[in-house]
C-alpha positions in Angstrom: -53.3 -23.9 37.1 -49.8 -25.2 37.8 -48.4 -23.4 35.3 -49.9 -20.0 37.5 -48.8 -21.4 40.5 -45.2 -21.7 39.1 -45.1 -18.0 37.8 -46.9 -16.8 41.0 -44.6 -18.0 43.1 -41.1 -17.7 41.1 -40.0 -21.4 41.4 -37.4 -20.6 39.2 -36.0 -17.0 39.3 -37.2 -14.1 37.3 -34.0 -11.2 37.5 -36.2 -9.1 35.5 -39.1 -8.8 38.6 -37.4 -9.8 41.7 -35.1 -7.5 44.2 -32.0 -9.6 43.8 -29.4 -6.9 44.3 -26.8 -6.5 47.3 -29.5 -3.9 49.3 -32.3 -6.9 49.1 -30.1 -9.6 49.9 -29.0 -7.2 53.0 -32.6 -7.1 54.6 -33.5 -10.9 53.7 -30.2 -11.9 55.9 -31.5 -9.6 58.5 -35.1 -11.1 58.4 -34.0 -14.6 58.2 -31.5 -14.0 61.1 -33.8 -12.2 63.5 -36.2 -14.6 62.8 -34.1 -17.2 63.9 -32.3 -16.0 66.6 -35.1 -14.4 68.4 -37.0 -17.9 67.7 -33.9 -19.4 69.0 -34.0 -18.0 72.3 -37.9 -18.4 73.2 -37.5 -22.1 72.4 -34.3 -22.4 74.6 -35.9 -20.1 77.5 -39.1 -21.9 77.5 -37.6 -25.4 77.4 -35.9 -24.1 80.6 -38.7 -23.5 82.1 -40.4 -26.2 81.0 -43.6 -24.4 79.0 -46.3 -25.9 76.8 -45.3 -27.7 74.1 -47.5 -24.9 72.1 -44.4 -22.7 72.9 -41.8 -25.0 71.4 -43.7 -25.3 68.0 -44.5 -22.1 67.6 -40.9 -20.7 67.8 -39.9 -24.1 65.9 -42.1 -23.0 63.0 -40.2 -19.7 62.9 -37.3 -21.0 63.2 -38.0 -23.4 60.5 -39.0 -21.0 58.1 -36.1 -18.8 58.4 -33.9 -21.6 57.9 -35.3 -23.0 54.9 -36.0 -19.1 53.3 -32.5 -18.8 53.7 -31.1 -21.7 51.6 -33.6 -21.3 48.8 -32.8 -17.1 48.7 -29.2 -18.4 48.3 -30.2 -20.7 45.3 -32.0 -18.0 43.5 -35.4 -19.0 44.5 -36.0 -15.3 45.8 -40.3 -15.8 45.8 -40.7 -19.3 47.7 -38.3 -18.3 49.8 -39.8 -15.7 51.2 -43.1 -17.4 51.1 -41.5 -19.9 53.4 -40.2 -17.0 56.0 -43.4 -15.6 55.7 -45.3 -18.8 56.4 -43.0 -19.9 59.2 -44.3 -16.6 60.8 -48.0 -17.1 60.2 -47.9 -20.7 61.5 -46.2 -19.4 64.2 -48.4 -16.7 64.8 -51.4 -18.5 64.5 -50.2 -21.1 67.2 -49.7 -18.1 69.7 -53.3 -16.9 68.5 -54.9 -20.8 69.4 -53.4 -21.1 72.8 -53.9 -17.4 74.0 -56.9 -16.7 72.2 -55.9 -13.0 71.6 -55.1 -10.9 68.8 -52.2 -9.0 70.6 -49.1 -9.7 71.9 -47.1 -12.1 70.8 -49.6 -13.4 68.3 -50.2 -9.6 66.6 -45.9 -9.1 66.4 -45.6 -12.4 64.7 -49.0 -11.8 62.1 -47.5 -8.1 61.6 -43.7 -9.6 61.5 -45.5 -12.2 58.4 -46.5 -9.4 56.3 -44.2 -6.9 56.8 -41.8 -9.3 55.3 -43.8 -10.8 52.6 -44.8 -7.2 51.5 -41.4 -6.0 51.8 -40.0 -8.4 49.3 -43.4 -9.7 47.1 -44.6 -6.1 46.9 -48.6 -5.6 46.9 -49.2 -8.9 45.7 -47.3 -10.4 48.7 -48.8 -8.6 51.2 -52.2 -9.1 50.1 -51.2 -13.1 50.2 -50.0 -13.1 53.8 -53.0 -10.8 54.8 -54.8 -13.5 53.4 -53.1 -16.8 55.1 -53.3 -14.6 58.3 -57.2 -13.7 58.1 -57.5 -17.3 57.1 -55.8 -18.5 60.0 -57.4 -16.6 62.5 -61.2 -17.4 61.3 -59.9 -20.8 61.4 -58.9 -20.5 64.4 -62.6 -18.8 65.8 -64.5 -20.8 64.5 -62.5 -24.6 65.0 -60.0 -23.1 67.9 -62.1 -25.5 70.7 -61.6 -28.4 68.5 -58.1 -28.1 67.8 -56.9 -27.2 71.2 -56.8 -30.2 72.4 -54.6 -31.7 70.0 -52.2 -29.3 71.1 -52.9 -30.2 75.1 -54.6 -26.7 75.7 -57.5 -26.5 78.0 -60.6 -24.4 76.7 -59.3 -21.2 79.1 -56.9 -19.1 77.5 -53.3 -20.4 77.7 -51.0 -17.8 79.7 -47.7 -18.0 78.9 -45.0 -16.7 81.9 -44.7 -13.0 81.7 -40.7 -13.0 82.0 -41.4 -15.1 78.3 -43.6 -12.4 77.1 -41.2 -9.9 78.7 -38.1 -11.5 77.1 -39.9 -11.9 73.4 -41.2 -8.6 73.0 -37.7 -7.3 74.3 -35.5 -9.3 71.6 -38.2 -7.9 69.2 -37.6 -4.7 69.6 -33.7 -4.8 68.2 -35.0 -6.9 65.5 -36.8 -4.6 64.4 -34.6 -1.9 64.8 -32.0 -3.9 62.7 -35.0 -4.5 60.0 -35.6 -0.7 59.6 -31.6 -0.1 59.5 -31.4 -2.8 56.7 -34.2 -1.2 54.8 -32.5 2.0 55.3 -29.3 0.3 54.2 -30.9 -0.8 51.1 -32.6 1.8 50.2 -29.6 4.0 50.7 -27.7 1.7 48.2 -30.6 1.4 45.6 -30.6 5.3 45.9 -27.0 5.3 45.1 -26.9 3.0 42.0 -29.9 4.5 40.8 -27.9 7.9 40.9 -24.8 6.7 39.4 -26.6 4.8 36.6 -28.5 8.2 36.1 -25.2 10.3 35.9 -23.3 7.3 34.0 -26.6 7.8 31.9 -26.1 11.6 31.6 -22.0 11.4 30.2 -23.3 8.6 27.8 -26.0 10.9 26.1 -23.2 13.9 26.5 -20.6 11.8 25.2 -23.3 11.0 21.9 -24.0 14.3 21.5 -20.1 15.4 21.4 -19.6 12.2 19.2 -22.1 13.1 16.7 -20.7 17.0 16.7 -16.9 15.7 16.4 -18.2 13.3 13.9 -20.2 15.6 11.8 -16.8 18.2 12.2 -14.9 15.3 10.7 -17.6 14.7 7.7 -17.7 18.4 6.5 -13.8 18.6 6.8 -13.8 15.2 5.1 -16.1 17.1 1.9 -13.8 20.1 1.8 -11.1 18.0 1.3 -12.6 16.1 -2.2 -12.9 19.8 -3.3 -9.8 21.6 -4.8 -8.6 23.3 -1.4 -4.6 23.7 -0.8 -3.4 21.0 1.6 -2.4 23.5 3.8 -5.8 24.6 4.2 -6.9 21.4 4.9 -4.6 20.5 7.9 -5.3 24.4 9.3 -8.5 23.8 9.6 -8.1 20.1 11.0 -5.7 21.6 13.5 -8.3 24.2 14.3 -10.7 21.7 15.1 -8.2 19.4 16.9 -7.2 22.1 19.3 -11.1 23.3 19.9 -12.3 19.7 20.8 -9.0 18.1 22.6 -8.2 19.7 25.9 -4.3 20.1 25.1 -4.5 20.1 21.5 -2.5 23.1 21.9 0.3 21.1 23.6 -0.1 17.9 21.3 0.0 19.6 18.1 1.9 22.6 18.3 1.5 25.4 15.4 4.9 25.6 14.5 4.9 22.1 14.0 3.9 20.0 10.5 2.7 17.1 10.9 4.8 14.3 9.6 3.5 11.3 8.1 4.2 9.3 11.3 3.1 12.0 13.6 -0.3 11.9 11.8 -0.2 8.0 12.0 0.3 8.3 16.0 -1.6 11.0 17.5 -4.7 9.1 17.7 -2.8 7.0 20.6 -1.8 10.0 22.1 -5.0 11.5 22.9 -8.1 10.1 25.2 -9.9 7.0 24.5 -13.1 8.9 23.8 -11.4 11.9 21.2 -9.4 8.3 19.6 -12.3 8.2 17.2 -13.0 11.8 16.4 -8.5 12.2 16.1 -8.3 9.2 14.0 -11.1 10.6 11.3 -9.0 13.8 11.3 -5.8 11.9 10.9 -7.4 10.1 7.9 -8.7 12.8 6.6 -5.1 14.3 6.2 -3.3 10.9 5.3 -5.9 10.3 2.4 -5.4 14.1 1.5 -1.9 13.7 1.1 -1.9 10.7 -0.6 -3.8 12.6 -3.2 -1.8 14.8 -3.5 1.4 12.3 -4.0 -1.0 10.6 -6.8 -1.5 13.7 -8.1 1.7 14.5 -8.5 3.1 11.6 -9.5 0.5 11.4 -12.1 1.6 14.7 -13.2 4.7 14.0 -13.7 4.4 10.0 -15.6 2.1 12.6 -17.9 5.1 14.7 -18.8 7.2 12.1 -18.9 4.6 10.5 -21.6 4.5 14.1 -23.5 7.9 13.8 -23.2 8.8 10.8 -24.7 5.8 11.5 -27.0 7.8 14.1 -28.4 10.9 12.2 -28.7 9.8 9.5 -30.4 8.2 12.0 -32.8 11.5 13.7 -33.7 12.7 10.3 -34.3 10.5 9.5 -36.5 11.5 12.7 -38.4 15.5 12.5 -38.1 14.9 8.7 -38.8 12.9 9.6 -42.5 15.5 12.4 -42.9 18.1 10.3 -42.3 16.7 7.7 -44.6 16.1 9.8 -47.4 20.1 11.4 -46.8 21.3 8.0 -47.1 20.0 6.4 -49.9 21.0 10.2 -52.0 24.3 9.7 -50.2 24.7 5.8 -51.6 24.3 7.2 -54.6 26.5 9.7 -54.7 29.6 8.1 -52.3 28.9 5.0 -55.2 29.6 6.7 -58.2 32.1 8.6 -56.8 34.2 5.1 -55.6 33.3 3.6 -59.0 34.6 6.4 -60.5 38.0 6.9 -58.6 38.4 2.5 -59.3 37.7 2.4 -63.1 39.3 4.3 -65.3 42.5 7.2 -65.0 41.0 10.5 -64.1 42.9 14.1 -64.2 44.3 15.4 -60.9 41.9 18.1 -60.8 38.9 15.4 -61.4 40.1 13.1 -59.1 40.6 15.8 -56.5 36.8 16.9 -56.8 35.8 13.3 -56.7 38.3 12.8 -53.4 36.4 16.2 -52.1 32.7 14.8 -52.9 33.3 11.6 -50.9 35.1 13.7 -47.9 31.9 15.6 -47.7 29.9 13.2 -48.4 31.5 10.8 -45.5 30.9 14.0 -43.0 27.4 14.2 -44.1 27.1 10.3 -43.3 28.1 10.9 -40.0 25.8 13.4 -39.1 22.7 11.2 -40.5 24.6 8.2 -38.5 24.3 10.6 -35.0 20.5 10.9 -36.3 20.1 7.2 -36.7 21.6 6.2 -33.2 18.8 9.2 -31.3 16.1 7.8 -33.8 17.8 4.6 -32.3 17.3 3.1 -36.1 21.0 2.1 -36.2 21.6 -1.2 -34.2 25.0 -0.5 -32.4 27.6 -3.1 -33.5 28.4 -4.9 -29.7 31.6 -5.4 -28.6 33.1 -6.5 -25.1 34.5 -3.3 -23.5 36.2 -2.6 -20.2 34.5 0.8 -19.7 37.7 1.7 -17.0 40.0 1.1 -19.8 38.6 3.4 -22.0 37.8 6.4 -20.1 41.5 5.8 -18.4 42.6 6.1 -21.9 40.7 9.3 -22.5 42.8 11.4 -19.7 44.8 13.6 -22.5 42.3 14.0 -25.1 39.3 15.1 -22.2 41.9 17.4 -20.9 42.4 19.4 -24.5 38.7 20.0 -24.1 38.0 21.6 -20.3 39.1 25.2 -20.0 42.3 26.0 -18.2 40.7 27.3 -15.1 38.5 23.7 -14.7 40.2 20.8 -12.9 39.5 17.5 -14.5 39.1 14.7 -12.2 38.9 11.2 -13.2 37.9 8.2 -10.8 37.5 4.2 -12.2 36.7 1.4 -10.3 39.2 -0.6 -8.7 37.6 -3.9 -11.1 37.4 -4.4 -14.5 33.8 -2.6 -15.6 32.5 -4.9 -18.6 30.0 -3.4 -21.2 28.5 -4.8 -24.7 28.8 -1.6 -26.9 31.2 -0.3 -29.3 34.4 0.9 -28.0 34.0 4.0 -30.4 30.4 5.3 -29.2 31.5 4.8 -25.6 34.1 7.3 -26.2 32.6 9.5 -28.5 29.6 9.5 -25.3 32.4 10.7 -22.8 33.8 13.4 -25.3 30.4 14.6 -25.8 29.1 14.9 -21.8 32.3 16.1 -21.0 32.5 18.6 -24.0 29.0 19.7 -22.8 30.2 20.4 -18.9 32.9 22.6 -20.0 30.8 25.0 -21.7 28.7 25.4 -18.1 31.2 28.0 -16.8 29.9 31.1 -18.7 31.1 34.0 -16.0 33.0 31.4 -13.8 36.9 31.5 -13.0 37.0 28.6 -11.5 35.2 24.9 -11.2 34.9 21.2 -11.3 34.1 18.3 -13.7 34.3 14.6 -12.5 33.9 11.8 -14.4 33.7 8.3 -12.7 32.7 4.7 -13.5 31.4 2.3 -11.2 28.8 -0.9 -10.8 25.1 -0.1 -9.2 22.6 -2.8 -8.0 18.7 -1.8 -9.6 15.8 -3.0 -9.8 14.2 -5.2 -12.4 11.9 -7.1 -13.7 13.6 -10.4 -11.9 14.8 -8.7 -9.1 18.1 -6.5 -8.6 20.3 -6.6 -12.1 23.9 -5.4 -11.7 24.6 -2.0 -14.3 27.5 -0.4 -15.3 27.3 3.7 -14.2 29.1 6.3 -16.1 28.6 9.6 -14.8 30.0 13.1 -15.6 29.6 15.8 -12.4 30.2 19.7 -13.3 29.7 22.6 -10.6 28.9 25.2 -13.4 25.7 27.1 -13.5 23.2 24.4 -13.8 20.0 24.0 -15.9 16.3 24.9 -15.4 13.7 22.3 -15.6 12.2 23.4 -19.0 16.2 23.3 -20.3 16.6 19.8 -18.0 13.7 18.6 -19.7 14.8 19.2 -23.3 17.8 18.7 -23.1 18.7 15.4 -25.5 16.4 17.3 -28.2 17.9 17.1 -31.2 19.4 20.5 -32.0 18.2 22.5 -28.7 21.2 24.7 -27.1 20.4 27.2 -24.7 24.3 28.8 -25.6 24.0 29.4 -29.5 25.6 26.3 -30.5 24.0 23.3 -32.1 24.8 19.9 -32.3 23.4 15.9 -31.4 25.5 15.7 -28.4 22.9 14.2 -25.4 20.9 13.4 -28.2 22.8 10.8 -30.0 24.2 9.5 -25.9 20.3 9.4 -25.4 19.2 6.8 -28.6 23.2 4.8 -27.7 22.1 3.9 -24.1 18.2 3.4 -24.6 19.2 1.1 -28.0 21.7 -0.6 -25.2 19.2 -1.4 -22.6 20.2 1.5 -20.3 18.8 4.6 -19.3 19.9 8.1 -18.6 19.4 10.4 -15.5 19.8 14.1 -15.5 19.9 16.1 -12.3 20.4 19.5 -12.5 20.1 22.9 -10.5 20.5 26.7 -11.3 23.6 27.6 -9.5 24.0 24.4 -8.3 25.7 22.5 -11.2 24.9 19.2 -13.6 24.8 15.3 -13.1 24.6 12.6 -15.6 24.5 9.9 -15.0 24.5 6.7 -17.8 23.3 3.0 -16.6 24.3 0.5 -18.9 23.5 -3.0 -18.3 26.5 -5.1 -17.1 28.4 -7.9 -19.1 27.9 -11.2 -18.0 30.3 -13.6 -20.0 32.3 -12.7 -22.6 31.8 -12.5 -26.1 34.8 -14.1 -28.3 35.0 -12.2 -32.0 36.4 -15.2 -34.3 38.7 -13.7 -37.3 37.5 -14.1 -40.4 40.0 -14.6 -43.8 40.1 -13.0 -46.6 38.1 -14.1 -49.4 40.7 -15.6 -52.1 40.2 -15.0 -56.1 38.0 -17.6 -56.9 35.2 -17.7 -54.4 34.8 -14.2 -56.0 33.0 -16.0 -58.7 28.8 -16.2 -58.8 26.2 -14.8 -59.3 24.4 -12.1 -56.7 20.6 -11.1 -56.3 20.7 -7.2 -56.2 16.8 -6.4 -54.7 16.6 -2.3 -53.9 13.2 -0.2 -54.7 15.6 2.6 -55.2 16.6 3.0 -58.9 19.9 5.1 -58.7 20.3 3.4 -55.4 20.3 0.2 -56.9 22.4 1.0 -59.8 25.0 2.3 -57.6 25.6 -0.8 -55.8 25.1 -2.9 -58.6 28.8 -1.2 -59.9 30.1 -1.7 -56.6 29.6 -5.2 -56.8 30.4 -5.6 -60.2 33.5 -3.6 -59.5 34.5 -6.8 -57.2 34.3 -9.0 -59.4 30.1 -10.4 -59.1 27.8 -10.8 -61.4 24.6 -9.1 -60.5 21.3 -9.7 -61.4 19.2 -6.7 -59.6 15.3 -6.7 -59.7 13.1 -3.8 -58.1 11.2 -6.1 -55.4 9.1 -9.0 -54.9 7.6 -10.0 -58.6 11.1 -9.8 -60.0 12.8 -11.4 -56.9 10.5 -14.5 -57.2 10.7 -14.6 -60.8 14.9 -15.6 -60.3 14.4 -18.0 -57.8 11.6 -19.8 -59.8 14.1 -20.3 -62.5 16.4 -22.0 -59.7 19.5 -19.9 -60.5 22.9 -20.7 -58.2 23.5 -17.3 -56.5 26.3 -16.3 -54.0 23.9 -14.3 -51.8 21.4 -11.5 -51.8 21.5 -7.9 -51.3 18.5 -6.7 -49.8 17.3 -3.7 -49.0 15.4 -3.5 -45.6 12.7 -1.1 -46.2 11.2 -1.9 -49.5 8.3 0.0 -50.9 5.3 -2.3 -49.8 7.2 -4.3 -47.6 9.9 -5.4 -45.6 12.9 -7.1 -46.8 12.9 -9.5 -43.9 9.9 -10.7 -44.7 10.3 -11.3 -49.0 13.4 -13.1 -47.5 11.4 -15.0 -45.9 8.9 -16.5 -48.4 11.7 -17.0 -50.7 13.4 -19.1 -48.7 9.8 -21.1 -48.6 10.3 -21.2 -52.3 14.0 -23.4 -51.9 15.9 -20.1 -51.6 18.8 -21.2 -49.4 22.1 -18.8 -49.0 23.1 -15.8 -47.1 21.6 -12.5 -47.3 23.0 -9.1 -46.7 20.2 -6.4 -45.6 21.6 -2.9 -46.3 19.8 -0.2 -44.6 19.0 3.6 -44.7 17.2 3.5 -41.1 17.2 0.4 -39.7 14.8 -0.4 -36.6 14.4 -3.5 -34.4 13.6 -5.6 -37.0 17.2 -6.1 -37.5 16.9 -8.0 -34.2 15.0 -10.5 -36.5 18.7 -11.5 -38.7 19.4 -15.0 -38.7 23.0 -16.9 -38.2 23.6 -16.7 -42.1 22.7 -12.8 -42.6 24.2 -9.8 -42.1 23.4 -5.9 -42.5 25.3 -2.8 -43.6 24.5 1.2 -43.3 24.0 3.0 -46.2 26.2 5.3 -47.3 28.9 2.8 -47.8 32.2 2.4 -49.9 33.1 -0.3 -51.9 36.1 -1.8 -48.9 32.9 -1.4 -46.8 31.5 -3.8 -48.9 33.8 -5.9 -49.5 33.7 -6.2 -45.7 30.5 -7.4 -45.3 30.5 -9.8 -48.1 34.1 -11.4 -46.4 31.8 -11.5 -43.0 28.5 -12.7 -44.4 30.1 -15.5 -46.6 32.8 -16.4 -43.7 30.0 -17.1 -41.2 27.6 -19.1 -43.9 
């Protein structure tokens, strides 16, 4: 029961049920101030004129009640608010009703005045309340009015009240009223109005859902074309299209002569109106992640030629590196007997001219399978400390016998010393060769340019930027295509006729180096190369080394080489010099030496036996108490050399017997 009581009368407020907006409030105000105002002046009036105390609490209880709704209406308590109003009313009205025992007048304005206002605000069930409290009242008052008049002072004849009172509260009431229907009015005219504008702000949400989900589902098909194999340019037509049919000055914001640049696309989202941001933004995306694509695309497309590419390199250096093995160790043979037999014995003129002509060719042949070994980078480059400005300065006279008459030769060096690690004779034989290769770019020219200039770069590397040395050779002569560009340090390709190792044997020099090499060419346009070579950072001191004197050419030597004739050549060239040699084939007869713990000088190794590598038989005789140096010689050496200990040293077949002598001087120095 009290439970119903609090939900029937709204002690606490319920926003969901009640009329709590500005309209509502507007017609309480009135009510309460009507009521109290009107009440107000009755009570003052007839205290003037000194009426019936019946008087005073009727308009008292009025007065009361408006009061009282008032506060609680302005605390939220919208229901016993006006209950209170309404009450203040009937009690009012009820009192008029006992002392002039008639339903009209003042008595039927204040009953009506009750539930007009309780209705107005409670609705139905409101007014069916007050009509309630009012029939109650007045059967209350038939049927117990003689008993409770006297507590009020009345007599049983009907109390008259003056009729200038009368006359004054049904003319106050009349503007109440008036001001009651004009609040209504008020109200309703504002409820009207919101309902309206909630109804049209209704209206642009559904329209502005309905355009969303067409711009959306615009964006979507675009967004499926564009995982299909449509040209870009397509693509950003058809977003612009759609741009410029939805945005009211699409025409203006993205103009058709206009492409779209990567920060443009990025923008004109923010440029637009809030409620197209969305729509622009999914086009925007649509053509950022479509260009992306196409970067990855391309990029991947081109690390994929760069991978056939180098694919095919290493290829033909795997074929000039077995050719060039297989030249060398014929060569050895043949530059070995020739020495031996120029050192040994008398020989005619004629004989010793044929053997002088067989090592001449012999020694050009080397060279070429050298130029092989350094693209098939299987000839580690003997380092040296070179001041790159130096030598190119040097070169001035000997480039200039090379470029045609009609080609100026300009030659630009840093103003500070430009340190590499690589031998001073590859450095210039790379020069020669770029240079060599610009002149002959001025086929049907009379005129051009070839620079050649040397300076230091910062790049990028694994540990941040790393300081190289850049050697690059400029020509203005008819360029290359990109099939040409991109075989261009192929062994043996020429586009002119010629043939040669050229960019070839500069490619395997500055990859074996740590560097790299950059071609950038154009038909018509002219030719840049451009070589970066790591810098030096210290220097590297070369200690001289003495001669080796009569008698440490004493001792024995272990001769191991797969390669009969091969081995049998060098075995004279170190006997020639004075060593006794003891040569085995490989492993079993290697081990079988050092088991009999004979003293030896050193070893002569070949690097690429036939089951294994030299390096590592070394290796596990030394496990077996072999202890002294050990030269490696080498038709096509790879980076295994890298593995050569402080005590060990290598030489290039084909070699002479003062080449040998070399190495032996070196190895034995160093020991």
């Amino acid at each position: 029961m009290t439970e119903w009581f609090r939900q029937f009368f709204a002690l606490d407020v319920h926003p969901d049920r009640l009329p709590t907006n500005h309209g509502a409030t507007l017609v309480a105000n009135t009510a309460f101030a009507t009521v109290g105002v009107i009440g107000l002046i009755i009570m003052c009036s007839a205290l003037l004129l000194g009426e019936h105390i019946v008087v005073i609490a009727a308009t008292g209880s009025g007065i009361g009640g408006a009061l009282v709704g008032y506060q609680l209406w302005q605390r939220g308590y919208i229901v016993i608010a006006t209950s209170l109003h309404a009450g203040g009313l009937v009690v009012a009205g009820a009192l008029s009703f006992l002392g002039t025992q008639t339903i009209g007048g003042p008595t039927g304005i204040l009953y009506l005045a009750s539930v007009i206002t309780a209705g107005g605000f409670l609705g139905r069930k409101g007014a069916v309340v007050d009509v309630a409290m009012v029939s109650l009242s007045g059967v209350l008052i038939l049927v117990l009015g003689d008993d409770l008049r006297p507590l009020f002072g009345l007599g049983p004849e009907p109390f008259l009240p003056p009729e200038s009172l009368v006359q004054l509260f049904v003319f106050f009431s009349i503007p109440a009223w008036g001001a009651y229907v004009v609040a209504v009015d008020t109200s309703n005219r504002q409820a009207w109005k919101a309902a309206f504008q909630n109804k049209q702000r209704l209206e642009k949400a559904n329209l502005q859902l309905q355009q969303s989900q067409q711009q959306q589902a615009k964006v979507a098909d675009l967004g499926l074309l564009a995982l299909q194999d449509v040209p870009i340019q397509d693509i950003e037509s058809m977003c612009r299209n759609v741009f410029i049919e939805v945005i009211p000055n699409g025409e203006e914001l993205w103009s058709s002569e206009d492409t779209l640049t990567d920060q443009a696309v990025q923008s004109l989202s923010l440029d637009v109106d809030i409620e197209y941001a969305l729509f622009v933004d999914g086009l925007m995306q649509i053509i950022s992640t479509r260009r992306l694509r196409e970067q990855l695309m391309a990029e991947r497309a081109r690390l994929a030629s760069e991978l056939q590419k180098e694919q095919r390199l290493d290829a033909l250096a795997r074929m000039a590196g077995g050719v060039a093995h297989d030249f060398n160790n014929a060569l050895m043979v043949v530059t070995g007997i020739g020495d031996d037999l120029l050192t040994r014995s008398p020989l005619e003129p004629k004989t010793q001219k044929g053997i002088e002509t067989i090592l001449s060719v012999s020694r050009h042949i080397s060279d070429m399978t050298t130029q092989l070994l350094l693209f098939a980078k299987g000839l580690p480059i003997k380092e040296s400390l070179v001041d790159v400005n130096e030598v190119v300065s040097n070169m001035d006279a000997v480039l200039s016998q090379v470029v045609p008459d009609f080609v100026n030769l300009q030659i630009t060096v840093s103003d500070r010393p430009v340190m590499v690690r690589f031998p001073l004779e590859q450095i210039e034989r790379i020069v020669l060769n770029l240079v060599r290769n610009s002149s002959m770019a001025y086929e049907g020219l009379s005129q051009g340019l070839i620079q050649v200039s040397v300076g230091h770069q910062q790049m990028d590397g694994t540990q941040g930027k790393v300081s190289v040395v850049c050697l690059q050779v400029t020509d203005d002569g008819v360029g290359m295509d990109e099939d040409t560009r991109e075989r261009a340090i192929e062994p043996y390709f020429s586009i002119r006729g010629s043939t040669g190792l050229g960019l070839s044997t500069v490619h395997g020099l500055v990859e074996q180096a740590g560097g790299i090499i950059k071609i950038q060419s154009q038909v018509g346009r002219g030719t840049t190369i451009q070589l970066l070579i790591p810098a030096a950072l210290e220097a590297q001191q070369t200690l001289p080394f003495a001669s080796l004197d009569s008698e440490r050419r004493k001792g024995r030597v272990l001769l191991i080489d797969d390669e009969p004739l091969v081995r049998h050549s060098v075995q004279g060239l170190l006997e020639n010099q004075g060593w006794a040699v003891l040569s085995v084939a490989g492993r079993e007869g290697a081990e079988s030496i050092v088991s009999q713990q004979i003293a030896l000088a050193f070893v002569v190794c070949d690097v690429r036996l036939a089951d294994e590598l030299g390096f590592d038989l070394m290796n596990d005789l030394r496990h077996q108490g072999l202890n002294v140096p050990v030269l490696y010689i080498t038709g096509f050496s790879t980076k295994n050399t890298e593995r050569l200990h402080r005590n060990e040293q290598w030489l290039v077949k084909p070699f002479v017997s003062q080449d040998l002598r070399l190495a032996i001087e070196r190895l034995l120095e160093e020991a």
